[in-house]
C-alpha positions in Angstrom: 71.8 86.9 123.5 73.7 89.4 121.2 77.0 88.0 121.7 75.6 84.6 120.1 74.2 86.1 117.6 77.4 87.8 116.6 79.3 84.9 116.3 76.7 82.8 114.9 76.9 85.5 112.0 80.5 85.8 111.8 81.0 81.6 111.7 78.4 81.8 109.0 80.2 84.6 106.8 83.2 82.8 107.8 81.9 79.9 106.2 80.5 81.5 103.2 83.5 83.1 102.0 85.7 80.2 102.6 87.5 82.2 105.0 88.5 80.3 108.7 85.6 76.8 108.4 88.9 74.5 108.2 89.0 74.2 112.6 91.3 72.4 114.5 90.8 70.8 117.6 94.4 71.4 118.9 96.2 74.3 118.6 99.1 75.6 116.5 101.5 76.8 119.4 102.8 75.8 122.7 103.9 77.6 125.8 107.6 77.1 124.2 107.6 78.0 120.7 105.0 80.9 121.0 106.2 84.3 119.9 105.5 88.3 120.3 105.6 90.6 117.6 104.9 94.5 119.1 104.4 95.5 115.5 100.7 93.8 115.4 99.9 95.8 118.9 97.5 98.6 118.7 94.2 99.7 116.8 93.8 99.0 113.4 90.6 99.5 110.9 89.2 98.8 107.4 86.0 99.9 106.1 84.1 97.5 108.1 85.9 96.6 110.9 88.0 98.1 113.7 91.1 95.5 115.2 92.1 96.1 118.9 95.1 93.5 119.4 96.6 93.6 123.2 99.3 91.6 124.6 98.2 90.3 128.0 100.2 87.8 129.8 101.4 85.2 127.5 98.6 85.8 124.8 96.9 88.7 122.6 93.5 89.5 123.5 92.2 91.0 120.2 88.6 92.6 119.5 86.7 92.8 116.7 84.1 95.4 116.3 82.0 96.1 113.4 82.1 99.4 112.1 78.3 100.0 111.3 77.3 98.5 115.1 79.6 99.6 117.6 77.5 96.7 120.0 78.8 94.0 117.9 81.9 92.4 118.7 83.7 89.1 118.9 87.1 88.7 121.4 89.5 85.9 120.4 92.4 84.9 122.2 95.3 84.9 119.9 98.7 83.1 120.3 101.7 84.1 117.6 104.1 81.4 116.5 106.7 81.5 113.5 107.0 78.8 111.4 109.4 78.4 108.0 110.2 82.4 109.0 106.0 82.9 108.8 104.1 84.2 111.5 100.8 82.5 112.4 98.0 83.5 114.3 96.0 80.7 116.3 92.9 81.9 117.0 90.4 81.0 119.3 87.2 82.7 119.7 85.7 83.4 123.3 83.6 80.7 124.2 83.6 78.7 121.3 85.5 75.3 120.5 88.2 75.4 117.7 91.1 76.7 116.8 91.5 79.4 113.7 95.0 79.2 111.8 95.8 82.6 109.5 99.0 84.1 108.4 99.9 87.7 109.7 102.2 90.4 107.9 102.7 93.7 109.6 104.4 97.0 109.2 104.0 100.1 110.4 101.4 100.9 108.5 99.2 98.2 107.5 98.2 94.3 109.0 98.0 91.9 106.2 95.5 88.7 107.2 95.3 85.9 105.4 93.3 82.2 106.7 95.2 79.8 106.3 92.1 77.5 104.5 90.7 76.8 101.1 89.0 74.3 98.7 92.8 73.3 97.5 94.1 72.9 101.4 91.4 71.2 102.4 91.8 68.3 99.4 94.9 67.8 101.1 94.5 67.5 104.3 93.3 64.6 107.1 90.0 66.1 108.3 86.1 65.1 109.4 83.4 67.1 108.2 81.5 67.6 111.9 77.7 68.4 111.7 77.0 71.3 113.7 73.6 72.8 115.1 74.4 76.5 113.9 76.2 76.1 110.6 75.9 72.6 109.4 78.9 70.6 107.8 82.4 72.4 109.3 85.7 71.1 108.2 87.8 69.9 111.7 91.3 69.0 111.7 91.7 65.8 114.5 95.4 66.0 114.2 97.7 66.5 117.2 99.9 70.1 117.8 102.9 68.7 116.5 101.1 67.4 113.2 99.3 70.9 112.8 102.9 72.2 113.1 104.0 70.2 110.4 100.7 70.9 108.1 101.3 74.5 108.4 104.8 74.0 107.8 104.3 72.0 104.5 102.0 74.6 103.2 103.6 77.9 104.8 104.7 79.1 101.0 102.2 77.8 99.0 99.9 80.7 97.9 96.9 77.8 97.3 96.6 77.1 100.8 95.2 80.4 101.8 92.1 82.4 101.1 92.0 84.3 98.4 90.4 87.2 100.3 93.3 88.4 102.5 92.0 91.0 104.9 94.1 94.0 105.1 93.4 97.1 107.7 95.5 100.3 108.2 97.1 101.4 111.5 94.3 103.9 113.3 96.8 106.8 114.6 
């Protein structure tokens, strides 16, 4: 099945680069504190990928498409929260359990992504390491939406907390 396969290769370059293996079982926002930003709307690439983020309904549907095989893809269902004047995107990929926490900067030009996940975080943090079938060990956060809230919160300005790889892709015209 293709689509497997692309997300058992993207989890495992996830993992590799220390980008987005810190999941959480509950997510970051709720129906009341979720929030829309039109500036993140529309098509956006970088050399090796292309980013098509949607609003529908009361969530972004966003796409990820490689740029050297147009037949791979993943979807994620994205909700947008602001925390500490910060906005967050919880990510959940399509069919898959766990929830993905990274900060988001926009402007008119350019998105600025950066996981909210590193070695440092990660020594600071109540977690389990989970066994899985596909990637082995994954870091999982147990705690509940309001405690994830007030992780994030306590680590919104602290540059350790994220990945040192933030992703950056320009605005496709």
């Amino acid at each position: 099945m293709p689509h497997a396969r692309v997300l058992i290769a993207l989890a495992a370059a996830l993992v590799a680069t220390g980008c987005g293996d810190l999941l959480s079982l509950h997510a970051l926002f709720t129906p009341q504190n979720q929030v829309f930003d039109a500036a993140i709307e529309g098509r956006w690439q970088n050399p090796d990928n292309v980013l098509l983020v949607e609003r529908s309904g009361d969530r972004y549907d966003v796409v990820l498409q490689s740029q050297k095989d147009s037949a791979e893809n993943v979807k994620y269902e994205v909700h947008l929260v602001n925390i500490d004047g910060i906005h967050f995107a919880d990510l959940l990929p399509e069919d898959q359990i766990g929830h993905m926490f990274l900060r988001v900067q926009a402007t008119r030009e350019q998105l600025h992504l950066a996981f909210l996940d590193s070695e440092w975080l990660r020594k600071r943090v109540p977690h389990e390491d989970a066994d899985t079938n596909r990637i082995g060990k994954q870091a999982v956060l147990t705690i509940s939406t309001p405690q994830v809230r007030a992780m994030v919160a306590k680590y919104a300005r602290e540059p350790k907390a994220y990945d040192e790889h933030e992703v950056v892709f320009d605005r496709l015209k």
